[in-house]
TORNU-949369 format. One line per 4 residues: number of its first residue (from 1); for each residue x, y, z of C-alpha. Coordinates in pm, whole numbers, plus 50000, padded with zeros to 5 digits. Each point is the difference from the previous one (the first is absolute). Example, Ala and Ser with C-alpha at 12.3 -4.5 7.8 and 13.67 -1.06 7.14 Angstrom:
<sites>
1) 51230,49550,50780 | 50137,50344,49934 $
</sites>
This chain:
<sites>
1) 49616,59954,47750 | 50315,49936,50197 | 49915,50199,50257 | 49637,49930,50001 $
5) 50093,49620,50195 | 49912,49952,50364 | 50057,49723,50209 | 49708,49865,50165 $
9) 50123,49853,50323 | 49632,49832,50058 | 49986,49830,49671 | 50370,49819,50014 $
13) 49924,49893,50388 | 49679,49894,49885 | 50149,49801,49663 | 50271,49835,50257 $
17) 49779,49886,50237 | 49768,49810,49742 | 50336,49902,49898 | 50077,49895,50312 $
21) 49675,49849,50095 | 49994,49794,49698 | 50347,49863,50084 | 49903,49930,50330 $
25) 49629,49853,49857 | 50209,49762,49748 | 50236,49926,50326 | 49711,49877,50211 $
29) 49851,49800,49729 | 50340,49794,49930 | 50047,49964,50343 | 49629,49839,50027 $
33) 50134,49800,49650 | 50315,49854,50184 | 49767,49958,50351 | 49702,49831,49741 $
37) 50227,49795,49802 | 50079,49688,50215 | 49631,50015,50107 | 49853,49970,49654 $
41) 50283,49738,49948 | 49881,49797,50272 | 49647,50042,49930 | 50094,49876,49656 $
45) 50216,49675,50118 | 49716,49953,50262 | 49767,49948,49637 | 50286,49731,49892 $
49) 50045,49831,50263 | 49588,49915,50086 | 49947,49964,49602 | 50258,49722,49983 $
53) 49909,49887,50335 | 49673,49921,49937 | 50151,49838,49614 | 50217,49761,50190 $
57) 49763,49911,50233 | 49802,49866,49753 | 50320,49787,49828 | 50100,49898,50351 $
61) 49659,49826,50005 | 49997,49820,49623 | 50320,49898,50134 | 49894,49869,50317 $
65) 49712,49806,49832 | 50245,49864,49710 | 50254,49938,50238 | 49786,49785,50285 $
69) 49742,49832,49743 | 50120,50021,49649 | 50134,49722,49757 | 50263,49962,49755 $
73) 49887,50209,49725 | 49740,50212,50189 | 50098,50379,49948 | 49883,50338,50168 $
77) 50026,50328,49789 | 50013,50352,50166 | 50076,50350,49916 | 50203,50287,50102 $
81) 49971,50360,49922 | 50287,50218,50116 | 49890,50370,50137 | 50324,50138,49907 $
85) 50295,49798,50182 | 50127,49695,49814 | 49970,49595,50019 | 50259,49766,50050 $
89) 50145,49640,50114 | 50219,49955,50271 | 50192,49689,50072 | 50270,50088,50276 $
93) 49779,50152,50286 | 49692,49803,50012 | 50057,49671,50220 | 49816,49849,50307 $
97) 50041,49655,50174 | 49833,49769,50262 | 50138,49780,50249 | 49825,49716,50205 $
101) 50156,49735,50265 | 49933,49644,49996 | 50094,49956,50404 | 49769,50080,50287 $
105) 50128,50354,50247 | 50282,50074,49694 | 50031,50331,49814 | 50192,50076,49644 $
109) 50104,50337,49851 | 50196,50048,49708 | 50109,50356,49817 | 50229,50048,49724 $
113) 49905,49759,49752 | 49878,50233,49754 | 50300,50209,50036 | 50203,49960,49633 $
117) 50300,49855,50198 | 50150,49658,50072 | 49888,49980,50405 | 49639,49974,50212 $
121) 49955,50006,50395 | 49792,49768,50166 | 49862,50030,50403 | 49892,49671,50149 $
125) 50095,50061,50394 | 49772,49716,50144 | 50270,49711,49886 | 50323,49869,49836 $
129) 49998,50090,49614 | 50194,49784,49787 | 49972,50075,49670 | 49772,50227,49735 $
133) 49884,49830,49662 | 49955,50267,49716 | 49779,49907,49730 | 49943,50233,49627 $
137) 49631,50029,49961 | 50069,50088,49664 | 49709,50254,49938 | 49932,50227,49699 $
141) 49913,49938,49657 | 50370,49923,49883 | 50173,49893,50284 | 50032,49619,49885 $
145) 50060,49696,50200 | 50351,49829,49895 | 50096,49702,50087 | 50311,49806,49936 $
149) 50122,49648,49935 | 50322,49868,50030 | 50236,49832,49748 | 49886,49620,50128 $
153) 49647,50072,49938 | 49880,49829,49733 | 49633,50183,49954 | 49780,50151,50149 $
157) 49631,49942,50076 | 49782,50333,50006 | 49648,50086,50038 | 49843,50306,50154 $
161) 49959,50061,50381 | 49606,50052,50101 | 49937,50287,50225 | 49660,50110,50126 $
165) 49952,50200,49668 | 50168,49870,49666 | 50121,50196,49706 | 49718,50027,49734 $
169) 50234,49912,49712 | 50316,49804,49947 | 50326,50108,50200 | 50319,50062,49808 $
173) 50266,49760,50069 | 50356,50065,49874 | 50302,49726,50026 | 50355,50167,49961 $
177) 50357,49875,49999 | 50286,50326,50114 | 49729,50266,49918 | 49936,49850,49680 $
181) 49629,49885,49916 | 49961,49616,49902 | 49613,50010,49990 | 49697,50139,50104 $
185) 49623,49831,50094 | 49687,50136,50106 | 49856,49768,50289 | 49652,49995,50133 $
189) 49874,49906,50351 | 49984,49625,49934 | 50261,49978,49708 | 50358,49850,50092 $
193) 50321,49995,49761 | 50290,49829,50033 | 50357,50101,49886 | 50240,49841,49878 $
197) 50346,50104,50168 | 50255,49703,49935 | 50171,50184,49712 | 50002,50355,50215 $
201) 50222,50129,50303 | 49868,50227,50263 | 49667,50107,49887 | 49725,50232,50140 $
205) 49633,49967,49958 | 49825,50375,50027 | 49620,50048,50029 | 49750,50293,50058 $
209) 49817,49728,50266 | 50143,49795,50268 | 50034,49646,49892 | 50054,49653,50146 $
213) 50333,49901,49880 | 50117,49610,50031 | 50395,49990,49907 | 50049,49644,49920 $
217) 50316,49784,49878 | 49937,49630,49888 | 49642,49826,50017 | 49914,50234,50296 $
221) 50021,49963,50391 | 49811,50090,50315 | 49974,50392,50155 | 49839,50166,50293 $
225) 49707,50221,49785 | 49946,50348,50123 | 49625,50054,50030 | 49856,50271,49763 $
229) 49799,50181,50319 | 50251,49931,50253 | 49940,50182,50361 | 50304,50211,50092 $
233) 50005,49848,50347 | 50070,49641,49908 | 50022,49980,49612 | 49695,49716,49991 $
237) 49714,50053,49778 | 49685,49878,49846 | 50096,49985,49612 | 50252,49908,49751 $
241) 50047,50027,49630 | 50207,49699,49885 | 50108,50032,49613 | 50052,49598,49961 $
245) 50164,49843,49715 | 49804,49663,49836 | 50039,49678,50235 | 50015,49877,50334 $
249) 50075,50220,50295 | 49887,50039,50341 | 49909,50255,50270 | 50063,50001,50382 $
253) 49767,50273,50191 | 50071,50006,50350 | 49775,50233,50271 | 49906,49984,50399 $
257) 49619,49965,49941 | 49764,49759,49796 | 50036,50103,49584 | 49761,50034,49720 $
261) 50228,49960,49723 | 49871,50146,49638 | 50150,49894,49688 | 49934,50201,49690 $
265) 50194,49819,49667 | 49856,49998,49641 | 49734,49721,50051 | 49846,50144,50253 $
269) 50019,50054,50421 | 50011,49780,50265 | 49977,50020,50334 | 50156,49811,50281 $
273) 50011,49987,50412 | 50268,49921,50274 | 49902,49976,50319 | 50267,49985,50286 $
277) 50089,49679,50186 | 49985,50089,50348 | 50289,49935,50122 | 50188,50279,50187 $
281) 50279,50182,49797 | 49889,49878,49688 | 49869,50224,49701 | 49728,49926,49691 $
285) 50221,49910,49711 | 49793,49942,49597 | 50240,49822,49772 | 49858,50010,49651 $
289) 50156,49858,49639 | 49894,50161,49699 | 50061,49833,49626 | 49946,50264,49721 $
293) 49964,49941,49669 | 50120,50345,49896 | 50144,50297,50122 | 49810,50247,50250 $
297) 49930,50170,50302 | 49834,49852,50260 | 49820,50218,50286 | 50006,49864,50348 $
301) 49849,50211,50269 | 49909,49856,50400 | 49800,50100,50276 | 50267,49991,50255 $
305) 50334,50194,49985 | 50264,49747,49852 | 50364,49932,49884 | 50017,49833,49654 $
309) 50289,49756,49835 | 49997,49976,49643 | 50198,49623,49862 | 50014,50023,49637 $
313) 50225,49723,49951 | 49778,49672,50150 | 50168,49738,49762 | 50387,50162,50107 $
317) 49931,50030,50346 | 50194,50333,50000 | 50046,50321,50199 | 50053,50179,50276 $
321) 49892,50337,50172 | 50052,50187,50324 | 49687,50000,50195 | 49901,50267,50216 $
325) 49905,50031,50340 | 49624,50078,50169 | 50132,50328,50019 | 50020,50044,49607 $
329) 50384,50061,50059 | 50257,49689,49892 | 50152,50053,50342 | 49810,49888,50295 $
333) 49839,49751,50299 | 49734,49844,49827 | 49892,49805,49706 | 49778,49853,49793 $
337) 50180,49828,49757 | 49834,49812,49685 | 49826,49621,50061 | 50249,49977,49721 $
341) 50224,49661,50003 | 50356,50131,49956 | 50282,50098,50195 | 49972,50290,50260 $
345) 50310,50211,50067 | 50060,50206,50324 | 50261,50261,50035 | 50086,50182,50334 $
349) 50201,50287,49930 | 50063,50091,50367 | 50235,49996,50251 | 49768,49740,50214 $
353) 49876,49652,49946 | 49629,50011,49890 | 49794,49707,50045 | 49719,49971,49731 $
357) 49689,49739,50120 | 49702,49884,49840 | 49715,49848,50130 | 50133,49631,50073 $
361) 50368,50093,49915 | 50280,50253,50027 | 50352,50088,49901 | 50303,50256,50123 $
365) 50213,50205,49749 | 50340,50101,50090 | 50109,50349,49944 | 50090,50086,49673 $
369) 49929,49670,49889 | 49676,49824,49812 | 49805,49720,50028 | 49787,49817,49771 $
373) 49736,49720,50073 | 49743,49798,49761 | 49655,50156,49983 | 49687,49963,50184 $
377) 50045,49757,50253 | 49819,49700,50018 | 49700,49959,50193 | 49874,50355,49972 $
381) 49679,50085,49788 | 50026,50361,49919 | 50271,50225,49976 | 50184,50013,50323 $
385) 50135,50373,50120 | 50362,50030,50075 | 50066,50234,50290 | 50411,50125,50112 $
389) 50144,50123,50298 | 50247,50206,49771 | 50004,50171,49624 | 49989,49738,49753 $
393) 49954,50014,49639 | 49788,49722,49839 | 50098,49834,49620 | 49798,49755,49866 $
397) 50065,49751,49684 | 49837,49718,49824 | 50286,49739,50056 | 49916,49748,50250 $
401) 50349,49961,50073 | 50143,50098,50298 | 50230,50306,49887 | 49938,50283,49809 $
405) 50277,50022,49722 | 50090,50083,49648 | 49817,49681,49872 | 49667,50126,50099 $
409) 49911,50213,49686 | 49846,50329,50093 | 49993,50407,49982 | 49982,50200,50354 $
413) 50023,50352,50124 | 50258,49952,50351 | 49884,50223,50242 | 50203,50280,50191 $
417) 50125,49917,50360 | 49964,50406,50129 | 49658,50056,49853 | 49814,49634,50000 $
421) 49884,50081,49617 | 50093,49916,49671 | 50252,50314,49925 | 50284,50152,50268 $
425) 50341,50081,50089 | 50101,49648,50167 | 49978,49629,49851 | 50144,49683,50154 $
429) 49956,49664,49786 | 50115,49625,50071 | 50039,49758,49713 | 50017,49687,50199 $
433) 50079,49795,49626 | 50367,49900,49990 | 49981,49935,49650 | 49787,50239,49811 $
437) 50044,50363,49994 | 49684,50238,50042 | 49928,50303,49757 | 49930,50319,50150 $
441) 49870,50373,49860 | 50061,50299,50188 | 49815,50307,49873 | 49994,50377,50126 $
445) 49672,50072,50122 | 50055,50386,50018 | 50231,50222,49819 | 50355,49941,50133 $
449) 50158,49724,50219 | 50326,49877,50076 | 50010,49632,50163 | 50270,49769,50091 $
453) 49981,49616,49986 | 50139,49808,50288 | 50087,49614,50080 | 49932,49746,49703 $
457) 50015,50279,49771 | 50235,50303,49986 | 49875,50268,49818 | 49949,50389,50023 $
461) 49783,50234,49725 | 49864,50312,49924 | 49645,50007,49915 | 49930,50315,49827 $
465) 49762,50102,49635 | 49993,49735,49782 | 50269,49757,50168 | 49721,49886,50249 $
469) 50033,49589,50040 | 50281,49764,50046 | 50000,49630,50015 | 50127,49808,50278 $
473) 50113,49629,50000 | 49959,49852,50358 | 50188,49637,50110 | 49962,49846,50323 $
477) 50016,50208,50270 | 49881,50343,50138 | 49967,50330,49834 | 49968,50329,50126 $
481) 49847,50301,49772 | 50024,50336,50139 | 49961,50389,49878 | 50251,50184,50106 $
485) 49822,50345,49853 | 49708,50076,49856 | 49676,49849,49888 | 49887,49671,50087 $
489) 49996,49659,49755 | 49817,49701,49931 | 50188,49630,49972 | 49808,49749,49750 $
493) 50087,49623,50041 | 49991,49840,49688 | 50042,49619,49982 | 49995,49653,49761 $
497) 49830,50040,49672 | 49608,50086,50111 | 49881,50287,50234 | 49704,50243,50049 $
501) 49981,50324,50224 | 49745,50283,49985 | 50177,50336,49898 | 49907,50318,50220 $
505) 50060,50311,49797 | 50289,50207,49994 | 49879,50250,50242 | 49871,49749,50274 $
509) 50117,49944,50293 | 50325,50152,50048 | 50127,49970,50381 | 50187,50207,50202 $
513) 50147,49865,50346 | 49892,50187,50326 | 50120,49823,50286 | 49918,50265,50270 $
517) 49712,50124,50226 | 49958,50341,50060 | 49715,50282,50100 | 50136,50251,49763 $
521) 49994,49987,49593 | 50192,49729,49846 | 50175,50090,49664 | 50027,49759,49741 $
525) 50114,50001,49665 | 49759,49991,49702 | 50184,49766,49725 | 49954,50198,49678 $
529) 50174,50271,49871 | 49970,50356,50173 | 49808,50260,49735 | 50012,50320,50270 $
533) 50010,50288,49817 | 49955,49868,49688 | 49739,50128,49727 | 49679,49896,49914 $
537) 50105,49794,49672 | 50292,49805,50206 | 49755,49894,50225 | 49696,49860,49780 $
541) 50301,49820,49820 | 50107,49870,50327 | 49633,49859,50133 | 49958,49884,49646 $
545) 50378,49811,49983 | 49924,49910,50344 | 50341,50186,50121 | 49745,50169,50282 $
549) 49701,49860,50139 | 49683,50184,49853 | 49808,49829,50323 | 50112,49790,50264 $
553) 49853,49761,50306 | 50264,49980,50280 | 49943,49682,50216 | 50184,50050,50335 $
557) 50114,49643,50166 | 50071,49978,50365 | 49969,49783,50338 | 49590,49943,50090 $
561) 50109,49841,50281 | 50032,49600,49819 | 50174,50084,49670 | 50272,50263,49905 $
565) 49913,50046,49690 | 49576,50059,50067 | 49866,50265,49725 | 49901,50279,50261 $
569) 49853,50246,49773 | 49985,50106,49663 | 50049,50392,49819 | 49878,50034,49641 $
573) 50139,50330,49904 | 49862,50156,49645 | 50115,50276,49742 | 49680,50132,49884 $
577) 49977,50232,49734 | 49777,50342,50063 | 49858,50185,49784 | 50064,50331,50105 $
581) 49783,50390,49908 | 50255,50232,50009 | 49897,50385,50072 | 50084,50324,50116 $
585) 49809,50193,50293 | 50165,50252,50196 | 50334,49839,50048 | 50118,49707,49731 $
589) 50008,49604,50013 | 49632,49950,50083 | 49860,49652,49893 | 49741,49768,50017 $
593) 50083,49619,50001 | 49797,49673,49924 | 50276,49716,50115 | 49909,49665,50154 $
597) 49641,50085,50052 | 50014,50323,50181 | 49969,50388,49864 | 50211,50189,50189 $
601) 50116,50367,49969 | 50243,50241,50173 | 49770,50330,49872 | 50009,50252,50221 $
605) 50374,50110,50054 | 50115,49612,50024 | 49785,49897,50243 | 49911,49603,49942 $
609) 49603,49912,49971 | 49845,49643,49955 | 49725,50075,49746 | 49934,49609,49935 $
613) 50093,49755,50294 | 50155,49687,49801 | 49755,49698,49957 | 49981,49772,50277 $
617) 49738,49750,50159 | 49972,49965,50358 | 49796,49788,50238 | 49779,49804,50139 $
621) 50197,49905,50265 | 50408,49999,49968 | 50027,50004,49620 | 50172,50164,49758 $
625) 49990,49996,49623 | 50135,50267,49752 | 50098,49945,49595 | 50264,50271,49923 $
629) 49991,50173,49627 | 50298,49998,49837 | 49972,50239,49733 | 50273,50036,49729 $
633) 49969,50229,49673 | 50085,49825,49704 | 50331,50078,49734 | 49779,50216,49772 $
637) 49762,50179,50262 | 49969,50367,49981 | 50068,50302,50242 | 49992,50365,50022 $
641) 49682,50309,49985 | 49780,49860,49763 | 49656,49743,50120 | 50111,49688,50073 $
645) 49817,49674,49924 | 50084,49673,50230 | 49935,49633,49899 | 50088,49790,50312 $
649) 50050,49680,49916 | 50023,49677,50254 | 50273,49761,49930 | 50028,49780,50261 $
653) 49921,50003,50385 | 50198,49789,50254 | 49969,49877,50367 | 50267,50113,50283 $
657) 49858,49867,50273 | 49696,49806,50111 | 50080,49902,50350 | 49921,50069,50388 $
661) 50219,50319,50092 | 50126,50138,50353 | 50100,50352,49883 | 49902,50189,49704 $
665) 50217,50328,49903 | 49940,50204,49688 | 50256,50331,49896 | 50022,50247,49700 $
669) 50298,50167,49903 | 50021,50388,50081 | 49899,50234,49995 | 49605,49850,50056 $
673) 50109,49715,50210 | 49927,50181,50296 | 49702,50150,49879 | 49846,49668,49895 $
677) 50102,49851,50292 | 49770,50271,50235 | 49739,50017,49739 | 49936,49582,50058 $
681) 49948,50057,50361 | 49764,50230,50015 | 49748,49805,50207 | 50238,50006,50264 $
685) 49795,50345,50085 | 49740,49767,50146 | 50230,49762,50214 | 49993,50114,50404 $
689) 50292,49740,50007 | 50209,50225,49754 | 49899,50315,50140 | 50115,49896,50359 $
693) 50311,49795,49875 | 50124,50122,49672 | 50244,49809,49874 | 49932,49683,50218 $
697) 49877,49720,49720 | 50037,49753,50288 | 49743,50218,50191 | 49748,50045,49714 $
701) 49711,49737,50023 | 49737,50239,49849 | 50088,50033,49650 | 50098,49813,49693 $
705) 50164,50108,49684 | 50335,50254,49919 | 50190,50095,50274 | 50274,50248,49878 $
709) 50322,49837,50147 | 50082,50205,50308 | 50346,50099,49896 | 50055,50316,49951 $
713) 49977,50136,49640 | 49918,49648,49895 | 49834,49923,49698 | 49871,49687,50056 $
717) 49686,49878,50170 | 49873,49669,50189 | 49713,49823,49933 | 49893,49980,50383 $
721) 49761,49691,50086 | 50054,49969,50356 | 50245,49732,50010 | 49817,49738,49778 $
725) 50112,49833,49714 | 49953,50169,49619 | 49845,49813,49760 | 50227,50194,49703 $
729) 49943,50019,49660 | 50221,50174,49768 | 49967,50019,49599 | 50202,50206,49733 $
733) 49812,50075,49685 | 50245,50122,49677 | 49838,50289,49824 | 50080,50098,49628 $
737) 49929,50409,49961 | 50043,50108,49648 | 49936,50419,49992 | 49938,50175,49659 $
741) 49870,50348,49928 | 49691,50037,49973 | 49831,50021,49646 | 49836,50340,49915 $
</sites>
């Protein structure tokens, strides 16, 4: 049989090349695999992206109703069903902010605030900039407000502030001495309490609201009262929540126009009129005494914008306050003083003589020096303005005599000489009392400082963690308080047995000095600590410790052609957590976003597309509203593959601005700012002034709306009116999102 085998030559060529062709067959087809693969991909993530699309378009509008018309309480629900990527909250990359100016022909930018690190830029070319005012807005579910009392204070009076929306149940109030917990309250809207702090040091009162806070020593005294609503471009408003303890006291509301004055106590409202006098350079002044028979807060609202003085202490005839100027700044050119009788002080802290007149009188301040005169003047029926040639800061007190000095019981905040406010990095006081020495607090408002006191008082410190006040004794004489690195400070007078000053927060108001014009960016530094590079945890610790600001506003001070210190403009500048589908198409990192309103998403190959526009109302004419959702998951809400359920709960909803505008500017951090930016000014398509001149907003007269900015890259836009004045309206509603799985 050995010899009976042949080779058939056709039959192995032929068993080769179906070897071959089936090779070549299997070749082909993973070819077409590798060549089909990124397409089916694609066509896959193309199925994500438009399924959750279309899911967050419909939470972007729940939201959007909740946000805009929804009370305390009132809740939205939606749900999400993953394809196949997963869900998930973001905190660090979600952030937008708007900036408006308060001066005709004036223009303000600002980048960087969202950053994670301890500096911001402004750009204000148009005029001199003297100093930026950096305010915590304190958003998110447990990011408290703290505020604390120093060592003299003998209690504090607390009730809850009012806001266009109010908390449906009670807010958490927490008082602590060095970390430790002394006692803890739940307050609602018209509830007050009062603590008791003789028998405690240093003490801080914590809250999950913002409160009105009255620090008072003795029987009380007399303060300048921040309005609840105040305006960012002057600080006067149209209501105040007063927590008053039982007796006499009085208010003083000052304002430029005739008043309807409201009075809500427990037995009832009343309403009241003041009607100007007529005479030139005066102002409508209500003075009004209230005797309660128990403790409360009284609501007090007016029809025109006003200043109000709170005098707790009628029978003592105590306290004193620094008074600010028309511009809402301490330092300034004008006036309007309370109809008050007391004791006005005047201090020039320039180089010049300043002469200060009223109508029917007038006096000059010496550099460096003070002055201090009975108030009103005879003869006068209203509340007569005081105008200066020169910086001057105004102090008023409820002694009739003729000098301010240790005798006249009282609490004050002493404003800064670089930034005209009520914290900063230079502080000049005169005690013109040869016999009594004054008491003085100096605390850190920021996270490190190192000052030097110079004159009267010779002393140097370190401000730094916990070691963050020092007391100063003052004799006759000038003294000089300067930083010589760091963050700024404020300086609290406190003098004689009585006193009464309203306490801003802990995150208000801390001022950095300028000094300089230029038509570049302007960096500044942002006093609280720097968390660049730092995890996720570190940073919710540090909103909720208030180490970092979770939110700020950034008021920018400069020259308006009267006063240095004129708020310009205003940036409020938000974190905003974004819920986030993450999936996989052809390449990896594909999402789509829900953040402040909008539903964005950088599907296909990282390209950025506005699905949802944020909310905002424009028109008729040159107006501009818009109510921004602030979304923030809370400790115990879910993430991942599964279905999602959301309960969106309101908390609260605030006002930022209610007040005619000259330039509206909105921005989103990358990478959609730019894409939001183009996608608001689409109906440019239809302007013949655009299409002719693009990038010419002084040339456009045929369109209103967004304008992106015509920098390049930018990723900010105008709201372009042609040059008239925005009536602006700005809210911030806090939304609660807890997520769960899904029951099956």
């Amino acid at each position: 049989m050995k010899h009976n085998l042949t080779r058939e030559e056709e039959a192995v060529s032929a068993a080769v090349a179906t070897v071959l062709l089936f090779g070549g067959v299997l070749s082909i087809i993973g070819l077409m695999m590798v060549s089909l693969m990124p397409v089916i991909e694609e066509l896959e993530g193309s199925i994500e992206r438009h399924d959750m699309s279309a899911q967050m378009t419909l939470l972007a509008h729940e939201t959007s109703e909740l946000s805009e018309r929804g009370m305390p309480g009132d809740s939205a629900q939606a749900t999400l069903i993953p394809v196949d990527g997963t869900l998930v909250w973001d905190s660090l990359r979600g952030g937008m902010w708007y900036s408006a100016t308060w001066q005709e022909d004036m223009s303000l930018r600002a980048r960087g605030a969202l950053d994670f690190d301890d500096t911001l830029e402004i750009r204000h070319p148009e005029s001199f900039v003297s100093s930026v005012c950096i305010t915590d807005l304190r958003q998110g579910p447990d990011k408290h407000y703290f505020y604390t009392l120093d060592e003299q204070i003998d209690k504090a009076i607390v009730s809850v502030a009012p806001g266009l929306a109010m908390p449906l149940g009670p807010v958490d109030v927490t008082l602590s001495e060095s970390g430790t917990d002394l006692l803890t309250t739940d307050l609602r809207v018209d509830d007050m309490e009062v603590f008791d702090l003789s028998q405690y040091g240093t003490v801080t009162v914590s809250s999950s609201h913002e409160l009105v806070v009255l620090a008072q020593k003795g029987t009380g005294g007399a303060t300048y009262l921040e309005p609840t609503d105040r305006e960012p471009s002057d600080k006067m408003g149209h209501a105040w929540s007063i927590p008053m303890e039982s007796g006499r006291s009085q208010i003083h509301i000052l304002s430029e126009h005739a008043n309807q004055i409201q009075i809500a106590t427990s037995t009832g409202t009343e309403l009241y009129y003041a009607q100007p006098s007529n005479m030139a350079r005066t102002a409508v002044s209500f003075d009004h005494e209230l005797n309660l028979t128990a403790d409360q807060v009284v609501q007090i609202t007016t029809s025109a914008p006003s200043r109000m003085m709170y005098n707790s202490a009628v029978d003592n005839e105590s306290g004193i306050t620094s008074w600010p100027a028309t511009t809402g700044a301490y330092l300034g050119h004008s006036f309007l003083p309370p109809n008050a009788e007391g004791t006005l002080r005047f201090t020039n802290p320039g180089a010049t003589i300043v002469t200060v007149t009223w109508r029917g009188g007038g006096i000059s301040v010496q550099p460096n020096s003070v002055e201090e005169m009975a108030w009103p003047p005879g003869q006068i029926t209203g509340a007569p303005t005081i105008d200066a040639d020169g910086d001057v800061f105004v102090t008023w007190a409820a002694s009739g005599a003729t000098t301010i000095t240790d005798s006249v019981s009282g609490i004050t905040m002493i404003p800064a000489e670089d930034t005209g406010s009520l914290s900063g990095a230079s502080f000049s006081y005169m005690n013109t009392d040869n016999t009594t020495a004054e008491q003085f607090t100096l605390a850190l408002a920021g996270y490190t400082s190192t000052w030097n006191a110079s004159g009267v008082a010779n002393e140097t410190g370190v401000f730094l963690d916990n070691n963050n006040r020092h007391n100063l004794t003052l004799n006759e004489g000038t003294t000089n308080i300067s930083v010589e690195k760091g963050h700024p400070l404020r300086l609290t007078r406190f003098g004689g047995s009585n006193g009464l000053y309203h306490l801003p927060h802990d995150g208000e108001q801390r001022c950095n000095a300028i000094g300089t014009q230029a038509s570049g960016w302007i960096t500044t530094d942002l006093p609280w600590e720097r968390m660049g590079g730092r995890g996720e945890i570190d940073l919710q610790e540090a909103w909720r410790e208030g180490r970092h600001p979770s939110s700020v506003s950034i008021e920018v001070l400069g020259s308006d052609g009267t006063s240095t210190h004129a708020t310009i403009g205003t940036v409020w500048a938000f974190h905003l957590s974004r819920l986030a589908y993450q999936f996989q198409s052809s390449v990896v990192g594909m999402e789509v976003a829900f953040s402040g309103g909008a539903v964005v998403t950088n599907h296909p190959e990282f390209q950025p597309y506005v699905v949802v526009p944020p909310s905002d109302r424009g028109g008729p004419g040159p107006r501009f509203a818009a109510t921004i959702p602030s979304l923030h998951p809370t400790a115990d809400s879910a993430s991942g593959a599964g279905i999602l359920e959301l309960d969106i709960e309101l908390v609260h909803r605030i006002s930022l601005a209610s007040t005619p505008a000259y330039e509206v500017r909105r921005g989103w951090s990358a990478p959609y700012g730019s894409a939001i930016a183009d996608s608001a000014g689409i109906g440019l398509e239809a302007s013949e002034d655009w299409t002719v001149y693009p990038g010419r907003l002084d040339l456009l007269t045929d369109y209103v709306g967004w304008v992106p900015d015509p920098s390049y890259g930018t990723s900010e836009a105008v709201w372009h009116t042609n040059g008239q004045a925005i009536e602006f309206t700005l809210q911030l509603s806090s939304l609660d999102v807890t997520t769960r799985e899904a029951m099956t």
